[in-house]
C-alpha angles and dihedrals in degrees: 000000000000083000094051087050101045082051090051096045082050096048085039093063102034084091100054086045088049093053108039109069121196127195114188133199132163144200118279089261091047096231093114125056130183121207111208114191141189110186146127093317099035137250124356143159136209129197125208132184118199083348093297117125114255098155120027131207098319125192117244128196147070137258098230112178087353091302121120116227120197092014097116130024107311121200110255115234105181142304134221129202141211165160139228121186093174134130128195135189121261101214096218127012155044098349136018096218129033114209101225104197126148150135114239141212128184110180121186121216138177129201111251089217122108088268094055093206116190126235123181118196116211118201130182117186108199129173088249102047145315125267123190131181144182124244132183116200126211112291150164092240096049119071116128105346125148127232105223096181142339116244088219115146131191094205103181123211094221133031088261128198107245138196109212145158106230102195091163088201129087093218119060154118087255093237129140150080119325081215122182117259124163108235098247083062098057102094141202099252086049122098111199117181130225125308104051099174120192140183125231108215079226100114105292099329125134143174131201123192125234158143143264145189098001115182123157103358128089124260122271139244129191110230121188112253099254084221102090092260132125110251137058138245126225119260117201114219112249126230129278109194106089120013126080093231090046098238130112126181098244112078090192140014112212134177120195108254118192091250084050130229123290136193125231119260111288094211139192112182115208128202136159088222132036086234093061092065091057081051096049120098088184090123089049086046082056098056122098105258126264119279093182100105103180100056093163089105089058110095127165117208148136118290127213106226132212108180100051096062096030101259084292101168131130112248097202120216090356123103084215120120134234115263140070104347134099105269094055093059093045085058090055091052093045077058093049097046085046091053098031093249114167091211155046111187106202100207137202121341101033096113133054105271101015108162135147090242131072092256107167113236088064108148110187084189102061123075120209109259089258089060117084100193092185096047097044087045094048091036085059103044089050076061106050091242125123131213136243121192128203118222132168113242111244097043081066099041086060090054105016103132089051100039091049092046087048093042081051091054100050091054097259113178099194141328134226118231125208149186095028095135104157137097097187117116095263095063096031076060094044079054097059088038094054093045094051096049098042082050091055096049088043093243124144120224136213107185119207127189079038141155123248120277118278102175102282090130081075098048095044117023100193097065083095090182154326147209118229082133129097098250136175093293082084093067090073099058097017152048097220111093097094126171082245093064082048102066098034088065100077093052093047128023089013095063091069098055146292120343131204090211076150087229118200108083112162110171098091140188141152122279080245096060095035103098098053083052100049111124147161099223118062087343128203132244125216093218131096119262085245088050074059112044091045090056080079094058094032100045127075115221118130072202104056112193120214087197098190139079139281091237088051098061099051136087092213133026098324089252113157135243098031131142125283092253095066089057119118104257115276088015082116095060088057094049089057108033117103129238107209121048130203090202134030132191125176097203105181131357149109133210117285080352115091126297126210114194137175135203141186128203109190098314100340117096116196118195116211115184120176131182141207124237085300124089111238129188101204128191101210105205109225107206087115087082114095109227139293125051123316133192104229116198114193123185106194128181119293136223086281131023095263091058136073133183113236121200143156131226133167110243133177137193130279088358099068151056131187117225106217112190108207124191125225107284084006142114144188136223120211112189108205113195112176109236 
């Protein structure tokens, strides 16, 4: 009898193995695998880390015409396989070379519905996560079709805490708290935007979810299941260009080209620590790879800043005030030249017509009559400095091949972009369209209102940064810029790529005292002046902001040029610390907790460690150093929020460590340069 049962149970599951077919591949060190399924409900995919569960059985298709695809059994028409062990050079950020190693998988399916459409999956295992994408090869059936949704799901395999940013609006700058929520709690009504970081329960590891390589195709948004489960499914971005509401059923509008049509990476990013994700360059590994051949032009550098700290300056022995004019911005180049800066950025107001929103009678080509263009421009290369202009998107959408020749023509070095504050097709395609022609006129861009990286600093080198964060401008209308959302940043929004946060705020005060202190003009932070300083460590952005003031950031009367001893305290740091990196550690951190990172540019390390509201006293390891002896200068929080401690100590390899004392809401900077 026990034999006759055991050879039923056996017959009784032959017809589930023979359905569901499973094609497995997994990452160059073999500790992550990828199950990849077509069976009885259609295609689906699983993750695994050291052979423990991290994404479930997970849905995989799109609804194409209404249609789903992939959504039951397809008919399998073939796979191929591969490796690449390659590496390439980022041009700016957190590291010089990006290690491109990974195992491949391209598997070919066909519907088995009257109209046979074809679907490839695309799948990449890399040490450091697993990307997958759709692709549709050219086909009869395809022509012009629209993709209303994916049927993409995250299902977890446990009820994770997350870090998200819940916007709950399709059309937005991008900007907010990366706050705690446990999965089952993300719900279906909920749009939360990339990245969506979780963290395992399985020692320190952790995953986010994110995007790659998106052209034309519109931006994505996790939504919960809707079923009870832990996970979320992807949500496309509508379209904004007809209806009132702004909403139209189609999500994208595609036509079959010869090469098909192909989806963005659909990534989740794995680390043991949350502090190997902020290392990671896997999203900038995902984007196409750079066509701009001549990349001399391109030059990363620290920007002098107007609209942060209110156009405060001294205008010495003139009656003109302060603002948008000619001699103001003079003042600020006369700052930049004092400190070595690369940049002043002249923001909002300096053309006929500027506005934030898109007013028709914009004219980017024609300063305000208090701007003289040629003498500014003159003045600052007389300097040494060059110049960054702000401009709203769609004004210069309306004029963007004149205003960039003519950009071209003044000497412009880059221009700031803003208001964008869409995902949807039509503005991933203004994007292109903005970087190649930029690229063509030889112009760097920084985007604002922006959404989140998706490894476009690969593709176009030149696109040195971008907002889509909530930075330091919310200090002046706002209390919620905390030292806590500060160090949550790097965990979360800064995984992803560079981000304008406009560090440099000096004018500090407790959190406390913070809301009697809130201001519009030369505002305060309630943050430390080491919290500061170590935002320039801590921080990736090839265009690094000193948002305040000149007078600021003087002892004195904010009169430039003046000697180094009648700088604000730590200003010296900044106006040494780099801005692109060739290596990048995270030793020590958690998310919204406190983050210790080190960098090295060419044999210098810097150390930047931040805290959140609780006061932390940290022993930073140094067997990062490469040998020999190295000076280490180290600036600590001080007895109030506006003072730190420098000191200098010898310190080696492997033999010492380095005590920062960081005060609540506090940081510290060291600066290692080998003997």
């Amino acid at each position: 009898m026990m034999l006759k049962k055991l050879l039923l149970l056996v017959i009784s599951t032959i017809p589930m193995l023979a359905f569901a077919d499973t094609y497995n591949l997994s990452s160059p060190n073999g500790r992550i695998s990828v199950a990849l399924e077509n069976g009885e409900k259609g295609l689906s995919y699983s993750v695994k880390v050291d052979n423990k569960s991290i994404i479930e059985d997970s849905a995989l298709g799109l609804i194409i015409d209404d249609a789903p695809l992939g959504g039951a059994k397809m008919n399998f028409l073939g796979e191929t396989r591969g490796e690449v062990r390659d590496s390439f050079e980022l041009f700016a950020g957190r590291a010089k070379q990006v290690k491109d190693f990974y195992n491949s998988g391209l598997f070919q399916f066909a519907s088995a519905s009257e109209k046979k459409l074809k679907l490839n999956l695309a799948v990449r295992i890399y040490d450091e996560g697993v990307a997958i994408r759709y692709i549709l090869p050219n086909q009869a059936g395809l022509k012009t079709f629209t993709i209303q949704n994916e049927l993409t799901r995250f299902s977890f395999a446990a009820d994770y805490t997350c870090y998200g940013l819940n916007l709950g609006k399709f059309a937005n700058s991008h900007e907010g708290e990366f706050d705690p929520i446990k999965s089952s709690f993300i719900r279906e009504h909920n749009l939360y935007d990339n990245p969506l970081v979780c963290k395992t329960g399985i020692g320190q590891g952790v995953f986010a979810l994110a995007e790659s390589d998106v052209s034309d195709y519109p931006g994505s948004w996790f939504m919960g299941r809707g079923d009870g489960g832990w996970g979320v499914d992807i949500k496309l971005t509508p379209r904004f260009d007809s209806r009132p509401d702004g909403l139209e059923k189609a999500a994208v509008r595609a036509t079959m080209s010869a090469a098909g049509v192909q989806s963005p990476w659909r990534v989740i990013m794995l680390g043991d620590t949350p502090g190997s994700l902020t290392e990671s360059s896997l999203i900038a590994a995902l984007g196409a790879p750079s066509e701009v051949k001549d990349t001399s032009w391109i030059k990363p550098g620290k920007v002098a800043w107007d609209w942060w700290n209110d156009n405060q300056v001294v205008l010495e022995g003139t009656d003109v005030k302060p603002g948008m004019n000619t001699e103001t911005y003079k003042a600020y180049i006369d700052f930049a030249a004092t400190l070595g800066l690369e940049y002043i950025l002249i923001d909002s107001g300096w053309h006929e017509g500027a506005a934030w929103t898109s007013s028709p009678g914009a004219d980017l080509v024609k300063p305000i009559p208090e701007m003289d263009m040629p003498e500014i421009f003159r003045y600052a290369k007389s300097k040494n400095v060059g110049v960054w202009l702000w401009v709203q998107w769609q004004q210069l959408d309306w004029q963007m091949e004149e205003a960039l020749s003519t950009y071209n023509k003044w000497g412009v070095k880059g221009i700031k972009v803003d208001f964008m504050d869409r995902s949807d097709q039509e503005m991933v395609a203004y994007y292109h369209k903005l970087l190649q022609m930029t690229a063509k006129y030889q112009i760097m861009v920084n985007l604002h209102g922006a959404y989140p990286p998706n490894g476009l600093v690969r593709t176009y080198p030149h696109f040195l940064t971008q907002e889509g964060v909530m930075g330091a401008e919310y200090n002046k209308w706002s209390a919620r810029v905390t030292a806590t959302h500060n160090v949550t940043l790097p965990f979360t929004r800064m995984i992803l790529g560079p981000i304008d946060y406009t560090p440099g705020g000096f004018r500090h005060t407790t959190p406390e005292e913070f809301p009697a202190l809130r201001r519009n003009t030369l505002p305060y932070v309630k943050t430390t002046r080491g919290h500061g300083l170590a935002m320039f460590v801590v921080y990736d952005s090839p265009l690094q902001m000193l948002a305040d003031s000149p007078i600021t950031y003087s002892k004195t009367d904010g009169k430039w040029p003046q000697p180094e001893n009648e700088w604000a305290d730590g200003l010296e740091f900044i106006k040494d610390v780099p801005v692109t990196w060739d290596e990048t550690k995270i030793i020590q951190g958690d998310i919204g907790q406190y983050i210790i990172s080190a960098r090295r540019k060419g044999s210098d390390w810097y150390i930047g460690a931040m805290t959140n509201e609780m006061e932390r006293n940290v022993r930073v390891p140094l067997d990062f150093l490469g040998e020999g002896l190295y000076t280490a200068v180290i600036w600590e929080d001080g007895k109030n929020p506006s003072s730190v401690v420098k000191k200098q100590v010898n310190a080696r390899s492997h033999k010492h460590s380095l005590k920062l004392s960081l005060a609540p809401s506090g940081g510290a900077v060291v600066q290692l340069k080998k003997q």
